[in-house]
C-alpha beads as a LAMMPS data file, in Angstrom:
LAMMPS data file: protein, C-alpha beads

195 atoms
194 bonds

1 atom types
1 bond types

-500.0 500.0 xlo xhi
-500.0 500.0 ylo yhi
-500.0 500.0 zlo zhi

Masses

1 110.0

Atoms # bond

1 1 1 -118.951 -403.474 207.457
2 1 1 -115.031 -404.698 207.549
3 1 1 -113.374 -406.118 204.804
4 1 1 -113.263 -409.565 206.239
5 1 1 -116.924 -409.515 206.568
6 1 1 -117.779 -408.421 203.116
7 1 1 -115.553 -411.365 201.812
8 1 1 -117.759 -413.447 204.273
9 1 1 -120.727 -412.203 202.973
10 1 1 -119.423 -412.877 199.437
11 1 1 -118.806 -416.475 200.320
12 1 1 -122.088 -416.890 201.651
13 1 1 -124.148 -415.879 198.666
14 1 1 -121.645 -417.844 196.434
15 1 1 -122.454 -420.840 198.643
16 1 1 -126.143 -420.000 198.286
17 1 1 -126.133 -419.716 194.596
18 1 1 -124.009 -422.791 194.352
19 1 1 -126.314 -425.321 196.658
20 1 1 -129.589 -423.403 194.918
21 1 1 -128.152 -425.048 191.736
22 1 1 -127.625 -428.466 193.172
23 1 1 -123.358 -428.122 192.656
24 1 1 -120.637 -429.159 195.415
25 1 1 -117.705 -427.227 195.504
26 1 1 -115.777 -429.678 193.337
27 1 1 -118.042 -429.179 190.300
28 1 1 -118.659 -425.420 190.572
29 1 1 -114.285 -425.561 190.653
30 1 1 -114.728 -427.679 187.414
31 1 1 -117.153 -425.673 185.926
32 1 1 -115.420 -422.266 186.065
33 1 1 -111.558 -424.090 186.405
34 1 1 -110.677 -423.635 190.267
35 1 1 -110.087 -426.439 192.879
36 1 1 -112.757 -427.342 194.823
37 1 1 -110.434 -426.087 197.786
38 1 1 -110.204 -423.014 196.297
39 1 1 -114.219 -422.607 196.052
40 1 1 -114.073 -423.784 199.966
41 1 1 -111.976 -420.669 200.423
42 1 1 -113.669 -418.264 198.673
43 1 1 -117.051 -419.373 200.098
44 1 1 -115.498 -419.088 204.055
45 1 1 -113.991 -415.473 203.128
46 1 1 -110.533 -416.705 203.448
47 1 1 -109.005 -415.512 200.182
48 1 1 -109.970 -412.894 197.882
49 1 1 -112.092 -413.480 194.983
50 1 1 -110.116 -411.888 191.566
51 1 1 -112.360 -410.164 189.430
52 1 1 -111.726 -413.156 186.553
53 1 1 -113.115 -415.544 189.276
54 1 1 -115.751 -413.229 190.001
55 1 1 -116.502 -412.448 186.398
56 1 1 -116.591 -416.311 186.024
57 1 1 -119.113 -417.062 189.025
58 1 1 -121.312 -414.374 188.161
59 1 1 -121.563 -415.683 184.502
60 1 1 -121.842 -419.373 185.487
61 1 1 -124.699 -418.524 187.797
62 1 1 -126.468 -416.042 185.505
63 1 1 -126.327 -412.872 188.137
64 1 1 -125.382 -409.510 188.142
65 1 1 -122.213 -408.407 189.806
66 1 1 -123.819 -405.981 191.969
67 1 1 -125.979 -409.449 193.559
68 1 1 -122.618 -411.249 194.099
69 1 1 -120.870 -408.522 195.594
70 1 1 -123.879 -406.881 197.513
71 1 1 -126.930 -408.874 197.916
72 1 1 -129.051 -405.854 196.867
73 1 1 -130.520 -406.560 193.296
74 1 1 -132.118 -409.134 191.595
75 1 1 -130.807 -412.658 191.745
76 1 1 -130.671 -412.538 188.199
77 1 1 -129.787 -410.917 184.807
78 1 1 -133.404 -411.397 183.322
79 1 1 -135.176 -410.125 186.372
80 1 1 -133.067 -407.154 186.539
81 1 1 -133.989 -406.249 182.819
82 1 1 -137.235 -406.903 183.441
83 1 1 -137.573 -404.132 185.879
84 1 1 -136.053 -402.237 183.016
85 1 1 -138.385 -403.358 180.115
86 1 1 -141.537 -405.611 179.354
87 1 1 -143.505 -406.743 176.704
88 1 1 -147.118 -406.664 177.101
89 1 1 -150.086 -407.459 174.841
90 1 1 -152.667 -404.739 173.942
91 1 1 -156.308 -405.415 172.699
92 1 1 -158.051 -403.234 170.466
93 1 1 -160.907 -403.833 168.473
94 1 1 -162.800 -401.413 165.658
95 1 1 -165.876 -402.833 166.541
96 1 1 -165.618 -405.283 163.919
97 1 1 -162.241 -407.730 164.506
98 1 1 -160.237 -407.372 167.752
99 1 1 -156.370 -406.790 166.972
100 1 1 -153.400 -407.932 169.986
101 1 1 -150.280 -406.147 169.351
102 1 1 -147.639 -405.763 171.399
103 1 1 -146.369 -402.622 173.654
104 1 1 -143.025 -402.400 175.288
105 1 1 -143.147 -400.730 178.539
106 1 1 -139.565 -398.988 179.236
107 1 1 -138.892 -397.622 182.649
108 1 1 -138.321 -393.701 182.424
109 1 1 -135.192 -393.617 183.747
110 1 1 -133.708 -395.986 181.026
111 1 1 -135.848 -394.541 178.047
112 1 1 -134.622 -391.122 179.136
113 1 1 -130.912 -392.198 179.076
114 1 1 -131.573 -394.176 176.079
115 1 1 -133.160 -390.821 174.054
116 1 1 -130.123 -388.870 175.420
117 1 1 -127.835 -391.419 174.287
118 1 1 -129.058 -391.905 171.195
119 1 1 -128.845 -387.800 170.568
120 1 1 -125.016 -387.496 171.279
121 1 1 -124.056 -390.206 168.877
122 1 1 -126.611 -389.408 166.123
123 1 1 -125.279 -385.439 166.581
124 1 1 -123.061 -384.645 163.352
125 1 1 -120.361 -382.330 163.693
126 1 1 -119.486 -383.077 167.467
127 1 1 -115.982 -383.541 168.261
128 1 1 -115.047 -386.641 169.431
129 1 1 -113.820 -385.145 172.919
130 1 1 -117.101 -382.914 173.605
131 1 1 -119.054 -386.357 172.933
132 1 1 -116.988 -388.200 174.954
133 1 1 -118.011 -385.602 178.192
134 1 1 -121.563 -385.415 177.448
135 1 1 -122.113 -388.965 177.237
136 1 1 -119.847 -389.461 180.747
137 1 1 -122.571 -387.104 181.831
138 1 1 -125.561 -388.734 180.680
139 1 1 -124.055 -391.863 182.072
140 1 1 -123.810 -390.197 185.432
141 1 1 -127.597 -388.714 185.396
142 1 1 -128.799 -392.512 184.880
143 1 1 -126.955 -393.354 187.817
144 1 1 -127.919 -390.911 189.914
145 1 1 -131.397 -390.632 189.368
146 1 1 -131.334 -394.988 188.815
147 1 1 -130.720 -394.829 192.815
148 1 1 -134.166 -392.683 193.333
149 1 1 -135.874 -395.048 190.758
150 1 1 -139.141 -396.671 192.145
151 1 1 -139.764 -398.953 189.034
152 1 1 -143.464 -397.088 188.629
153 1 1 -143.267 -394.706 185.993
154 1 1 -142.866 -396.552 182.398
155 1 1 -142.891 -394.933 178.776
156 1 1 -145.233 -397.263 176.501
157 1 1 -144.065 -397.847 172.491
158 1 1 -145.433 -400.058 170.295
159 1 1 -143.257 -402.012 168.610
160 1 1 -143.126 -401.672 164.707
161 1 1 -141.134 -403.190 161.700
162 1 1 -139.371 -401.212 159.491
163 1 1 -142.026 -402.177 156.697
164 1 1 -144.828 -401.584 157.916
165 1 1 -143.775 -397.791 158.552
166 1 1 -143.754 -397.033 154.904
167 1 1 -147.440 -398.758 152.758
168 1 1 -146.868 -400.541 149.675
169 1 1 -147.912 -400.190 146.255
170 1 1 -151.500 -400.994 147.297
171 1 1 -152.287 -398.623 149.692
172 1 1 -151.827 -394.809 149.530
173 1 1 -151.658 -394.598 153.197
174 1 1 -152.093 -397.111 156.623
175 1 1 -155.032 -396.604 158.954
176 1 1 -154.953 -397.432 162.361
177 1 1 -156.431 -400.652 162.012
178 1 1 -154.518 -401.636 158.644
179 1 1 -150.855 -401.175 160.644
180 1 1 -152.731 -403.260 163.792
181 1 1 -154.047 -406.022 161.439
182 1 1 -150.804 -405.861 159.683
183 1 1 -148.873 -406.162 162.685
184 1 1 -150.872 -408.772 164.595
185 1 1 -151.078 -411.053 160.903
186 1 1 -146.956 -410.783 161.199
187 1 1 -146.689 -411.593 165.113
188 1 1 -148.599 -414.756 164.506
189 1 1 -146.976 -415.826 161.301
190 1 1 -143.000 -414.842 163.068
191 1 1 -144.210 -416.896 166.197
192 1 1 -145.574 -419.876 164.078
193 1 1 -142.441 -420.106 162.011
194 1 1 -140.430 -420.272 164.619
195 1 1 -142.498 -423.214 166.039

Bonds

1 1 1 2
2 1 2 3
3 1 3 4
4 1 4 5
5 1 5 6
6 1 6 7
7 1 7 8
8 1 8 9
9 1 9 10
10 1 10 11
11 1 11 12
12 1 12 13
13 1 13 14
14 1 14 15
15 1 15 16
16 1 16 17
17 1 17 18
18 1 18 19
19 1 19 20
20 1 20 21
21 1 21 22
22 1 22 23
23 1 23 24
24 1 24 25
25 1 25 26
26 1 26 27
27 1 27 28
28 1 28 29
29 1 29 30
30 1 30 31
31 1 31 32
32 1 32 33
33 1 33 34
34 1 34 35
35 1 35 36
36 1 36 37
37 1 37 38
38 1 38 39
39 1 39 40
40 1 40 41
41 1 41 42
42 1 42 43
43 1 43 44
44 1 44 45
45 1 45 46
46 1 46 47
47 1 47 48
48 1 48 49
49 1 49 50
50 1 50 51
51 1 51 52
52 1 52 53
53 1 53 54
54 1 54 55
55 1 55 56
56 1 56 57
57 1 57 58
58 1 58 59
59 1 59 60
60 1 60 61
61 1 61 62
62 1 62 63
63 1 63 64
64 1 64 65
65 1 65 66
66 1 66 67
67 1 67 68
68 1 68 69
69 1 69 70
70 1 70 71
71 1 71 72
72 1 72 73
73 1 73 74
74 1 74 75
75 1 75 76
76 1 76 77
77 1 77 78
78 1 78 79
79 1 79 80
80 1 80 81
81 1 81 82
82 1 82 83
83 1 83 84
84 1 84 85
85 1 85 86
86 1 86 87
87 1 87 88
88 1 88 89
89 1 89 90
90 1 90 91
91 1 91 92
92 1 92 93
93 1 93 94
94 1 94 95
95 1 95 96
96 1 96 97
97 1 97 98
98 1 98 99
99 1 99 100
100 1 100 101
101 1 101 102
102 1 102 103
103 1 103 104
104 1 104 105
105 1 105 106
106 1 106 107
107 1 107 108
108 1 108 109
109 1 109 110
110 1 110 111
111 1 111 112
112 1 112 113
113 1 113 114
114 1 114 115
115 1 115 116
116 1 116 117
117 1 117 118
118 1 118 119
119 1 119 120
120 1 120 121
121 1 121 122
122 1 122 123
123 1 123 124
124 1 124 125
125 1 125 126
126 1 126 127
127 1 127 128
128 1 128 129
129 1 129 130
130 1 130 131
131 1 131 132
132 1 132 133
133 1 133 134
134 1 134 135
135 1 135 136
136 1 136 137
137 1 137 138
138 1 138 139
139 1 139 140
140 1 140 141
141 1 141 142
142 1 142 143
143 1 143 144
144 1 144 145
145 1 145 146
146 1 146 147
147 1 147 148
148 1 148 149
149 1 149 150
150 1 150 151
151 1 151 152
152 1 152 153
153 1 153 154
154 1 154 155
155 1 155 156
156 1 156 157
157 1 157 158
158 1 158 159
159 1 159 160
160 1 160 161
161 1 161 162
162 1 162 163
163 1 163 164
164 1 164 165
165 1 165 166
166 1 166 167
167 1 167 168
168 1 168 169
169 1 169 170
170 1 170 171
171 1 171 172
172 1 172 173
173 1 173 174
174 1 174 175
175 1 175 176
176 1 176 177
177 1 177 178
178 1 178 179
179 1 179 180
180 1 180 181
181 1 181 182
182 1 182 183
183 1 183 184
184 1 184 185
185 1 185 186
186 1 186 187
187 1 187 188
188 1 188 189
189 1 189 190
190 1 190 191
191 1 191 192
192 1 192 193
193 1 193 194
194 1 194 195
């Protein structure tokens, strides 16, 4: 594909996104401080879109670069994470009282960069320049293998505060159903607070 047409192409998702959300050309101008003859522009492909305008569009309209200047991707931010990560609920019962708690699902290919990530900065003694390179690695293995990804393989974790990993003065140590119980009592209570 030319250069003209990938401007075109540009201009035609921008138009998309901009009639989607209801906007004429003089509003989305408003809204992100162009002219609306300037927005007619950019959506024909007859002037180049600056990456401040682009940064601007993308931001006003909640997308990812990659869907303004590609089409491939997710429309949006949140359903691009979500391919990413998701929060599920888990029921378990001991026979006696059920427990939901809740289980993050992480795609592999982000956990795994996220683990490795994690590593190099944690690692004490590392010279700055040797940390630098092997996180400009890792950062290139989650690229490369993110174009393979299929979205199917997921790590699961289940969430947990900070103090609910250590028992208090009553109890000498958490069984499995104390940290569930525990955990479910302070899900409901953090969701009905914020209610």
């Amino acid at each position: 594909m030319d250069y003209q047409k990938k401007l075109e192409s540009v201009g035609q998702r921008i138009k998309m996104l901009r009639e989607k959300k209801g906007e004429s050309q003089a509003e989305l101008g408003n809204a992100i401080g162009l002219s609306q003859n300037s927005i007619s522009k950019i959506e024909k492909g007859d002037t180049n879109l600056t990456l401040e305008n682009q940064l601007r569009i993308a931001e006003h309209f909640n997308v990812t670069h990659d869907f303004l200047c590609t089409g491939i991707e997710s429309d949006t931010i949140l359903d691009t994470l979500s391919k990413y990560i998701r929060l599920k609920y888990k029921n378990l019962s001991d026979g006696i009282e059920s427990y939901n708690y809740p289980m993050i699902e992480i795609n592999n290919v982000l956990f795994d960069y996220l683990i490795n990530s994690s590593r190099v900065m944690n690692e004490r003694g590392l010279p700055d320049e040797a940390r630098s390179i092997w996180l400009k690695k890792i950062n290139q293995d989650f690229y490369s293998r993110n174009k393979k990804n299929t979205f199917q393989d997921y790590e699961a974790i289940i969430p947990v505060p900070e103090n609910l990993i250590y028992p208090d003065g009553n109890k000498t140590e958490w069984k499995q159903t104390d940290l569930l119980r525990e955990l479910n009592k302070q899900l409901l209570e953090s969701s009905i607070s914020k209610n």
